[in-house]
Structure formats: C-alpha cells, structure tokens
C-alpha positions in Angstrom: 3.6 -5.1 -8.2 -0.1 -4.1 -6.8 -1.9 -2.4 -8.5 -5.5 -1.1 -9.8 -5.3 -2.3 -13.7 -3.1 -5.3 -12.8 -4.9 -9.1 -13.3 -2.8 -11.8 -12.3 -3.1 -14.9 -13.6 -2.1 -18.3 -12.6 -0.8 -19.9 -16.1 2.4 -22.6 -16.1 2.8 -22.9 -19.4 2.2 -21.2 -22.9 -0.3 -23.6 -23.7 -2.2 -23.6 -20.8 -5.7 -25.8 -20.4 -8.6 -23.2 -19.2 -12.3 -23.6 -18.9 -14.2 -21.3 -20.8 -15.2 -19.5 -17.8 -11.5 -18.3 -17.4 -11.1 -18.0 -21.4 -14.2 -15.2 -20.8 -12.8 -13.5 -18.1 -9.1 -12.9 -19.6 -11.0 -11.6 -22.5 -12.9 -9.3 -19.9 -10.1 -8.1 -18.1 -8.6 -6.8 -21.2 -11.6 -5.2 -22.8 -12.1 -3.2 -19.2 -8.5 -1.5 -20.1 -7.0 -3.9 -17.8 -3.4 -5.9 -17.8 -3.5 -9.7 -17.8 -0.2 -10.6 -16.6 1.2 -14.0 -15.3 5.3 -14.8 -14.3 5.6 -18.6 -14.2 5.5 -19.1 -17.9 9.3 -17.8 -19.3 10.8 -17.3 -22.8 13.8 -19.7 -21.9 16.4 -19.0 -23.9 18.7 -21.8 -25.6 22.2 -21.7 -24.7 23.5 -20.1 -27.8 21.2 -17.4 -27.3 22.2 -16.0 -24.2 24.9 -13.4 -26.5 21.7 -12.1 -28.0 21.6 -10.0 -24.5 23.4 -7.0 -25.9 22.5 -4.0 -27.6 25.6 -4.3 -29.7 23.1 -6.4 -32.0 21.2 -3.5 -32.5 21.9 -1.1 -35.6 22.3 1.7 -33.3 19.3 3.5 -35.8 16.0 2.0 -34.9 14.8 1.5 -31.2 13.9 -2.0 -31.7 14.9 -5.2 -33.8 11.6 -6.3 -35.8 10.0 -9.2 -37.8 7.4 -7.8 -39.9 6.3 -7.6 -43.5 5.0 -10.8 -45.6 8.6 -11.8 -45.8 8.5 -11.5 -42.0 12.6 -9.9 -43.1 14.8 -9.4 -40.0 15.2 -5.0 -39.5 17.4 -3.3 -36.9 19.6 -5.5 -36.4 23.5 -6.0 -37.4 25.6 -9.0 -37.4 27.1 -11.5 -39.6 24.3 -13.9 -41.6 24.5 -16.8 -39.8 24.3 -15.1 -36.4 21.1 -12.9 -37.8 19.5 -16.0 -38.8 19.6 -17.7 -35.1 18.7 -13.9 -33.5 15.0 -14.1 -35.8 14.9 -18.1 -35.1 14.7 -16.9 -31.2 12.1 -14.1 -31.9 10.4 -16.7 -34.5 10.2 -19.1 -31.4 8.6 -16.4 -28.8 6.3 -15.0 -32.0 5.1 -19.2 -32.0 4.9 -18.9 -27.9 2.6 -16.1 -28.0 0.4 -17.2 -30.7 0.2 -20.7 -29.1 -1.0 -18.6 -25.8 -3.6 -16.7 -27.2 -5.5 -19.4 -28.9 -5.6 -21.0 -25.2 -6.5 -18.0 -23.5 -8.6 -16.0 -25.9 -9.8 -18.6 -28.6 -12.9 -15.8 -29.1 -10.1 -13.8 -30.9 -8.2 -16.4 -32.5 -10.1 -17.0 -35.9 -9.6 -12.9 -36.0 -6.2 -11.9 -35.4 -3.8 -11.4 -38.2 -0.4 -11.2 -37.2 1.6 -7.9 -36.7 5.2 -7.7 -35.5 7.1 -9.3 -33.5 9.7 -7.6 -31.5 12.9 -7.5 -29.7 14.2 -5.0 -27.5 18.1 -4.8 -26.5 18.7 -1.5 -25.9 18.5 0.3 -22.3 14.9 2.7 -22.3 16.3 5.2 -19.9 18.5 8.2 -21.1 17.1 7.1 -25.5 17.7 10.7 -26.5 14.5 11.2 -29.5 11.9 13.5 -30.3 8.8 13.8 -28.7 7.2 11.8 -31.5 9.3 8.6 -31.0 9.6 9.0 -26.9 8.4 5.8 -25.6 8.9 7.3 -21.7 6.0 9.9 -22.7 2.6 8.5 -21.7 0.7 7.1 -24.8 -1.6 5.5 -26.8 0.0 3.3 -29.9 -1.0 4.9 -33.2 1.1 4.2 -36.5 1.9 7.2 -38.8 2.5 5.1 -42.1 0.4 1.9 -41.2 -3.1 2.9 -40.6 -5.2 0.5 -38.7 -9.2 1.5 -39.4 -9.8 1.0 -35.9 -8.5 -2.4 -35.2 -7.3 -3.0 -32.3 -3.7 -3.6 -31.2 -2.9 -6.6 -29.2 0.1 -6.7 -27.6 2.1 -9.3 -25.8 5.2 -8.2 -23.8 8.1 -10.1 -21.8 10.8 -9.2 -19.8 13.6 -11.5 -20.7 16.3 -9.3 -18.6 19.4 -11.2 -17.4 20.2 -9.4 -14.5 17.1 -9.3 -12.7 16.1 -5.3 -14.0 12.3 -4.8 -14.0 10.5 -3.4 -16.5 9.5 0.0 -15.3 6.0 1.7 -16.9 3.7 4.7 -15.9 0.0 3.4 -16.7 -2.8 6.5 -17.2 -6.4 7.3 -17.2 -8.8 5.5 -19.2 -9.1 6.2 -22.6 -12.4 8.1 -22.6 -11.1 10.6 -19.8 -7.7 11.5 -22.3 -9.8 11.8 -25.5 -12.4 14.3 -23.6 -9.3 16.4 -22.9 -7.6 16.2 -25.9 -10.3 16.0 -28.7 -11.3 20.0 -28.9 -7.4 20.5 -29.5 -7.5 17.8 -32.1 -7.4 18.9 -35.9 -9.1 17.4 -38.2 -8.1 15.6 -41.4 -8.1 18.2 -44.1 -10.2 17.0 -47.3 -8.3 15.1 -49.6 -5.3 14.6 -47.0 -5.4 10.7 -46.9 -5.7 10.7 -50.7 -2.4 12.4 -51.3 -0.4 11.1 -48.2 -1.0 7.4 -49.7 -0.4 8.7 -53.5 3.3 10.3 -51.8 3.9 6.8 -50.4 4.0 8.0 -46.7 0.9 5.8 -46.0 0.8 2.0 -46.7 -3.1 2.9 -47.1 -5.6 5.4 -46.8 -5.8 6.6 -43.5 -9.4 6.9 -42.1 -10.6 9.4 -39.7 -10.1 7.3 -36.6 -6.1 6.8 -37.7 -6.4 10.6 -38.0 -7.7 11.5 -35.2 -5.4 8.3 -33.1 -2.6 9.9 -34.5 -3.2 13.8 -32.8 -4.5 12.3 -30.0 -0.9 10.3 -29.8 1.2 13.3 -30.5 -0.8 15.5 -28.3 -0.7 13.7 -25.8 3.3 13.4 -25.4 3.6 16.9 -26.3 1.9 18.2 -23.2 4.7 18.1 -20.6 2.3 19.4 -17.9 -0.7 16.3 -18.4 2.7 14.0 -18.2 3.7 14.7 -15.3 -0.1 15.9 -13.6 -2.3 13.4 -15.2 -3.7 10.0 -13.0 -1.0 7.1 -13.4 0.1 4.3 -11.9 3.8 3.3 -11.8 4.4 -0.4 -12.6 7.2 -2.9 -12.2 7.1 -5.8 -14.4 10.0 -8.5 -13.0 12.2 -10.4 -14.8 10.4 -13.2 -16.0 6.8 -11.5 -16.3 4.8 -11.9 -19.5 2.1 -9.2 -20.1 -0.8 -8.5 -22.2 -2.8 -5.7 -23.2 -4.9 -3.6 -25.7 -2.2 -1.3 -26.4 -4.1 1.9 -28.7 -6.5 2.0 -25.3 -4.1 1.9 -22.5 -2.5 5.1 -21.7 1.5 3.4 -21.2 5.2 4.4 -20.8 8.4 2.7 -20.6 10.5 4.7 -18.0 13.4 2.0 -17.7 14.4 -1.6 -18.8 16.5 -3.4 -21.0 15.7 -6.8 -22.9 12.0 -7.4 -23.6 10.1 -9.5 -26.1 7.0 -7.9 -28.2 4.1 -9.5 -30.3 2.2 -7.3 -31.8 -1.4 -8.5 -33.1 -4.4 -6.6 -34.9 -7.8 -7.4 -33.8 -11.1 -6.1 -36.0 -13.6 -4.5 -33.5 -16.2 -7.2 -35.0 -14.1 -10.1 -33.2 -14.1 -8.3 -29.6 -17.1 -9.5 -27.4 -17.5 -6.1 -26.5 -16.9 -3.4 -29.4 -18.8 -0.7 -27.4 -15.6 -0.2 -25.8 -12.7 -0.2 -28.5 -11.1 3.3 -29.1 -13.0 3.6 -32.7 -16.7 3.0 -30.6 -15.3 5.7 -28.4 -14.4 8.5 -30.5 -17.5 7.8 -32.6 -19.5 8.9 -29.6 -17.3 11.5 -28.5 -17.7 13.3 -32.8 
C-alpha cells in the first residue's frame, strides 16, 4: 500500500496516548493533503452484528445507511425495529470510536468539531449504476448540494470492516490548487440572488455562500470530464481489511473504484480551528478569485 500521500501510523488502540509532538504531526500530515492511516486498531464487531454484513439491510434507494440530523434518526436502511435499533447501536459505537480517536490524536481540533454523519456502507461500489452527480468511482472533491458548509472543512474518518478480506480500492488526484487552476475559468458563477431563492424553495438547508458555489461546479466539473478522469495525476490505493483512514475530504481529490462494507464519520472543522488555514480549500479559492 506505498504510496506518496500515505502516513502510517503506529496506533493500538482508539484511544491511543501520544506526545504532543506526534499530536502536531498528524495534524500536519493532514493539512499537507495527506492520509493518516493506521491497521492495528479494528471496529470489532459484537457477535450479533456480524448479519449486519449484507446489503440486504440497505433500502436499495440511497447508497449509504446514515445517522444524521439532531435526532441522529436511522435513513437507508430496512428491517424490522428491533433489528434497526442494534444496526444504529453498532454505527453509534464506531461514531463513539472515532470521536474518542480524534480527541487523542488531534486535541487542537477537538474544542472545534461539530459532529456530521456517521455512515455505513453495505453495498458493493463496483458496477453502482448513477449519474455522474452521485458517482462515487469519479475523482472528487466532497461538496454538499443542500447542506452548504461556508468553507468548513470536512473531516472524515473511514474503515474497512470487510469480512472476506476485500480491500478498499481508491484513485487519489492532484492537489487541490492544481484541479481548481484547471477548472475555475469553466466555473460559473452564482447568479445574484441565486442562494436567496434556492433556501426560500427549501433546496438549501441555508444560504449557500460563494465558496459552496463555487465547491459545488468545481465537484460536478470535475466528474463530468471523462478525459481529466482518466488523464489526470493519481495514485491507486488499497486500503486492507482492517485499515482505518483519515483525511480532509473537500481537499483530497478521491474515488472509490471497489469495496464493500466500510464505516464513515463525517466531521466539520471551521478554518479558524486548523493550525494552518492558509491551506484549506476556502484560503485557496480566495487567492485563486
């Protein structure tokens, strides 16, 4: 699993004891667009959770089963009540894990964060027929059509929890910088009064500011042009079974070519609680217009 933007680390357990030397450098690593990753520190499953491994639990409509929402209410997923209540109890669990992990490895960001989604994944990557919007196996930046961010940044924790040994297969691109100097001059801008009215219809949760503006063609650009997917500089990446990753996931270029079973924990990050801001996405394109 060599590779330029990979970082391992040598963790044993989700609440690992660092000095504050190694605190600083994980929070390095991923401000430099790089992936902290680590595979001796598993989501164990409990016994009765092992027949959670099937996309049969999956409502066969959305792409992943989420927690999210101040009522952190259970979507995507079908089953009978008491069965849906262990299925968030294990994704409540790995939600705890993660947290627990992050205020050991990167307690700069911990007074910060504010807690996004958490995620599970059943269903098989390859062959998901969708548009080119919603295609996860198109290279990417993470942008969020009804939930604008303002520029914070999105911290993502990801595990592969596969029972059969299948690796999590990615394509990693060029730094952020090199894709928005391509893509910008084709990027349109907001029209006036076009955040106003897409939050009065309801199709935003809020206004969405330039930057979500901007994120968003940037994202859709991106996937549209078949010829940058397949020409542009990438990296192919394996994560085993067993491997826990991290990673600032508006900033790295990613796309999931294969895998089935993986944990997500989505968290937001304001650019004031980075220790370096000049290099978020929103410092970025601030330059770049």
């Amino acid at each position: 699993m060599s590779t330029s933007l990979l970082e391992e680390l040598a963790l044993d357990a989700w609440n690992p004891v660092l000095t504050a030397a190694a605190q600083a450098a994980a929070i390095d690593t991923l401000e430099a667009r790089r992936i902290p990753y680590w595979r001796r520190v598993r989501c164990a499953l409990m016994p009765h959770e092992h027949r959670f491994l099937s996309a049969e639990w999956s409502d066969g409509d959305s792409k992943n089963i989420n927690l999210r929402g101040g009522g952190r209410g259970l979507r995507g997923a079908r089953g009978g009540k008491d069965d849906l209540a262990l299925l968030q109890a294990m994704m409540e669990r790995f939600s705890s894990h993660c947290r627990t992990l992050i205020g050991a490895l990167l307690p700069h960001y911990a007074p910060h964060l504010t807690l996004g989604s958490t995620s599970y994944r059943p269903c098989e990557v390859a062959g998901r027929k969708s548009s080119f919007r919603k295609d996860d196996a198109r290279l990417h930046t993470d942008a969020f059509p009804s939930n604008p961010t303002g520029g914070a940044r999105v911290l993502r924790v990801f595990t592969n929890i596969n029972p059969d040994g299948k690796p999590r297969a990615w394509r990693v691109g060029e730094p952020f910088a090199d894709m928005a100097a391509r893509f910008l001059p084709r990027a349109r801008r907001a029209w006036p009064g076009e955040a106003r009215l897409l939050r009065a219809l309801r199709v935003t949760k809020r206004s969405r500011s330039e930057y979500d503006h901007l994120m968003l063609q940037l994202h859709d650009r991106v996937k549209a042009d078949v010829d940058y997917q397949r020409r542009a500089p990438q990296e192919q990446i394996d994560f085993p079974i067993g491997t826990t990753w991290i990673m600032f996931s508006d900033q790295v270029l990613h796309a999931a070519m294969s895998g089935q079973f993986a944990m997500e924990e989505t968290l937001m990050l304001p650019v004031n609680g980075m220790r370096a801001p000049e290099s978020s996405p929103l410092r970025v394109l601030e330059r770049m217009t």
